[in-house]
Each structure stands twice: as C-alpha cells, then as structure tokens.
C-alpha positions as CSV (number, residue, x, y, z in Angstrom):
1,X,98.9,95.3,92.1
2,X,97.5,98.6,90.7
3,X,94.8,98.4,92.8
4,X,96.8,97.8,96.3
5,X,99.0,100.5,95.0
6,X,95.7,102.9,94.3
7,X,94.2,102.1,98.1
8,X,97.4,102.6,99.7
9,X,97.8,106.1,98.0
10,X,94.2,106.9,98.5
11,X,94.6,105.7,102.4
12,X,98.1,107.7,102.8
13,X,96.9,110.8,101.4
14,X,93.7,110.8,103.7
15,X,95.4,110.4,106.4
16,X,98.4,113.2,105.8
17,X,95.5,115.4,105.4
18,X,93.2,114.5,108.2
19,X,96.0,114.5,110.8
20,X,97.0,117.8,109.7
21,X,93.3,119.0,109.8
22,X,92.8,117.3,113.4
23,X,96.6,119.2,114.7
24,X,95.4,122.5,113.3
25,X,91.7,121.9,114.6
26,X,92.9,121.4,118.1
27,X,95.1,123.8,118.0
28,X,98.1,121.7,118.4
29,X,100.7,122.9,116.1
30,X,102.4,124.9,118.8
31,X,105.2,125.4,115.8
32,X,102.7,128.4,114.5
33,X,103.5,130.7,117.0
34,X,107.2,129.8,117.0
35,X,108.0,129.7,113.6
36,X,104.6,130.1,111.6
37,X,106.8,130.8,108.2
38,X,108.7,127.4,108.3
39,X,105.6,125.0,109.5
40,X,103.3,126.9,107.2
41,X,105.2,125.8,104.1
42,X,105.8,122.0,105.6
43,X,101.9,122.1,106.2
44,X,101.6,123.0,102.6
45,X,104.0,120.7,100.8
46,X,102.6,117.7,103.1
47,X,98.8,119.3,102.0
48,X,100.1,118.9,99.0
49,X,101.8,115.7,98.8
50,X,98.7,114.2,100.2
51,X,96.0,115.4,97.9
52,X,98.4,114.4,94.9
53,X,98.3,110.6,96.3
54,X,94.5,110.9,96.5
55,X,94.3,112.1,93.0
56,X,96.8,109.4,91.8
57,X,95.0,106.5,93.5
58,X,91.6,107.4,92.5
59,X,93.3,107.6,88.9
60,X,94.9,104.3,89.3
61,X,91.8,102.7,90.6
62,X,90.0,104.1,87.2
63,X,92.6,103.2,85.5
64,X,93.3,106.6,83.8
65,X,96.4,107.0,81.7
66,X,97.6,110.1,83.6
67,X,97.1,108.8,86.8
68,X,100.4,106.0,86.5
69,X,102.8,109.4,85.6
70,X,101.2,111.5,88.8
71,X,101.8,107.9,90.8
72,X,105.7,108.2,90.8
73,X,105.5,112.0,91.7
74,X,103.4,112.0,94.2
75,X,105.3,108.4,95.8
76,X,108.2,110.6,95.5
77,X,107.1,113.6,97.7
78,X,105.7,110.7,99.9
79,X,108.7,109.4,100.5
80,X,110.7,112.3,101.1
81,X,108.1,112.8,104.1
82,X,108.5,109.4,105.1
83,X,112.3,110.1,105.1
84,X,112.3,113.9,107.1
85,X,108.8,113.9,109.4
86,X,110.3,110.9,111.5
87,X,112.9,113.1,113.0
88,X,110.6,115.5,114.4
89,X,109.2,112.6,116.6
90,X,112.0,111.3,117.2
91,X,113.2,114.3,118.8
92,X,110.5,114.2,120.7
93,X,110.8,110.7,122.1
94,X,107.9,109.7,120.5
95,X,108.9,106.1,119.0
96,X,106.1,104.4,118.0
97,X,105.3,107.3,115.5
98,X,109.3,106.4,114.1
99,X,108.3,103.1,113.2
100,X,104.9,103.5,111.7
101,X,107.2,106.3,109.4
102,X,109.6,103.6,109.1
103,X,106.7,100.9,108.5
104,X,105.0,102.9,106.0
105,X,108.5,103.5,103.8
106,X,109.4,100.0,103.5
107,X,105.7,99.1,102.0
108,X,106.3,102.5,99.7
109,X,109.5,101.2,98.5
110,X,107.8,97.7,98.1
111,X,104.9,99.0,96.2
112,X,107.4,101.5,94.1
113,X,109.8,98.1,93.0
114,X,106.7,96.4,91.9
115,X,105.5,99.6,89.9
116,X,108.9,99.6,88.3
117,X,109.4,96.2,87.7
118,X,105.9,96.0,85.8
119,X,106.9,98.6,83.6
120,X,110.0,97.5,82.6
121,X,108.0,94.2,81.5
C-alpha cells in the first residue's frame, strides 16, 4: 500500500504543478490582473503543496524514514485543496472539474485510513 500511496502523491503533485505551469504559460489566470496578491499566494501554497507530495512519494517509494512524517503533511495540504479549489469551478459551472476534486478526495481519504490503520498495527 506504500507504494500506491507513493505513485498517487507522486502523480497528484505533478499534476498541481503542471496545471499551474500550463494556466500561467497560456496566460490564463485572468485572476492576476484582478487580484494578483490573493492568486499569487494560492499559486504558492498549491506550488507548494504539490512539490511536498512529490518529495513524500519519491520518499515513500525509497522507503526513507522521513518520507512517512512529510506523507501526512503534505496529504493534509492536499486535502484542504481538494476541499476549497472545487468551489472555484463550481462557480463557474464547470462540473466535471467538481467531481474529479470530489473523486480525487475520497481515494485521499481512502489512502490516508489505510496509512493510519497500518500504523496503529
């Protein structure tokens, strides 16, 4: 389960930080020129959330001892993304973005009992 755990991270992470390469690449953040203060620290924190889910899952996948304490951090910042980014697309009418969100909290969640439940064993 370490492994699953270690590829979903690795994926998740890759993709918080591609997307937000891709938006800002294309020039579709229109939120920069509104309210560059407020999207600039979102960018950041999700920048940051992501590369901390790479680093945990490449630790999990080596099994380093440090990388099973950076796991529940950086599943915690994940879900609290998972929990406010859906509203901005739904807002926007965009559903099927909603329920990947929702998607990818319940296999979080999942993957956070089984973490929890091993180490309690």
């Amino acid at each position: 389960m370490q492994r699953v755990r270690a590829v979903f991270n690795v994926f998740v992470g890759l993709s918080m930080v591609g997307v937000w390469m891709m938006l800002y690449g294309t020039g579709s953040i229109p939120e920069l020129a509104a309210e560059p203060i407020r999207i600039l620290l979102h960018i950041a924190a999700e920048l940051a959330t992501g590369i901390a889910l790479i680093v945990s899952g490449v630790g999990l996948w080596r099994c380093m001892s440090w990388a099973k304490e950076l796991y529940w951090l950086a599943t915690g910042a994940l879900l609290y993304t998972l929990i406010q980014s859906p509203g901005y697309y739904a807002q926007l009418g965009q559903w099927p973005m909603v329920i990947l969100f929702a998607l990818l909290f319940i296999i979080t969640v999942i993957l956070l009992l089984a973490a929890d439940k091993r180490r309690r064993t």
